[in-house]
C-alpha positions as CSV (number, residue, x, y, z in Angstrom):
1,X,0.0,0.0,0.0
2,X,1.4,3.2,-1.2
3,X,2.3,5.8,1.5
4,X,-0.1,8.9,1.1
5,X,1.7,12.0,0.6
6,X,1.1,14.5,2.5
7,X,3.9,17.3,1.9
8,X,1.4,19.8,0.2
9,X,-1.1,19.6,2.8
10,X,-0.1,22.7,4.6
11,X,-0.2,25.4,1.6
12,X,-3.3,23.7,0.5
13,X,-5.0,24.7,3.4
14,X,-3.1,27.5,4.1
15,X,-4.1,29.1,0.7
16,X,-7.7,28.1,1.2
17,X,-8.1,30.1,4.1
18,X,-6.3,33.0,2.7
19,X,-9.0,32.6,0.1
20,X,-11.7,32.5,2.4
21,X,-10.7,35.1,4.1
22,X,-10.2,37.4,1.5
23,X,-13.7,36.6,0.1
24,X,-15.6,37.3,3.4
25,X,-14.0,40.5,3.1
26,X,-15.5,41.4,0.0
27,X,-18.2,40.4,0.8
28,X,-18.4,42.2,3.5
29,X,-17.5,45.0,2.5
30,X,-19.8,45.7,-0.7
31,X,-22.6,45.3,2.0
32,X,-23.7,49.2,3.1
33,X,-24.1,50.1,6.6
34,X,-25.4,52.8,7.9
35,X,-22.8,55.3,9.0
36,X,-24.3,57.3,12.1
37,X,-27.6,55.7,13.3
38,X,-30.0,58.1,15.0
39,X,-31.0,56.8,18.3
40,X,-34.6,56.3,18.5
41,X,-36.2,58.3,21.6
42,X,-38.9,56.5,23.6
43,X,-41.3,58.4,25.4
44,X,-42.5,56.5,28.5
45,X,-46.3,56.9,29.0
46,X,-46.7,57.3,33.3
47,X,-49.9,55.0,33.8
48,X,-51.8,56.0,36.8
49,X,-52.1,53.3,39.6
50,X,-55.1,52.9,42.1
51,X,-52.4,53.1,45.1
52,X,-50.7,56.0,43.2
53,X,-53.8,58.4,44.3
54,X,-54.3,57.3,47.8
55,X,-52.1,57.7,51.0
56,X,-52.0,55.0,52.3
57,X,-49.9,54.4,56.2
58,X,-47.9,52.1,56.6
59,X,-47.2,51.0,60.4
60,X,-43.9,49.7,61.8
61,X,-44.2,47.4,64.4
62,X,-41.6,49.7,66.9
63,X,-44.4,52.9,66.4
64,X,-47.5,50.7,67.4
65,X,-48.4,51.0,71.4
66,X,-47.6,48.1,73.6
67,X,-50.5,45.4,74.1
C-alpha cells in the first residue's frame, strides 16, 4: 500500500483560508451600513395606579403602642 503524501497539505490549506478570508471580506464589505444611526427616543407613557392616588400608612411594628 502506497504511502499517502502529504507534503502539500499545509499550503493547501493555508491558501484556502487565505481565500476564504479574502472573500468574506469582499463580501463584507460591498454590504452598506449605515454610518451614524440616530438613536430612537422613547417616550415612557406614566400609567396612573389605584395606590398611586391614595395615601396609604404604613405601620412599623416599633411605632405601634404596647399590648
Amino acid at each position: 500500500m502506497p504511502q499517502l503524501d502529504t507534503s502539500t497539505w499545509f499550503i493547501t490549506i493555508i491558501s484556502s483560508l487565505i481565500t476564504l478570508f479574502i472573500l468574506f471580506q469582499l463580501k463584507i464589505s460591498s454590504q452598506l451600513f449605515p454610518l451614524s444611526p440616530s438613536p430612537k427616543t422613547l417616550t415612557t407613557l406614566k400609567t396612573k395606579n389605584p395606590w398611586e392616588s391614595k395615601w396609604t400608612k404604613i405601620y412599623s411594628p416599633l411605632s405601634l403602642p404596647p399590648q
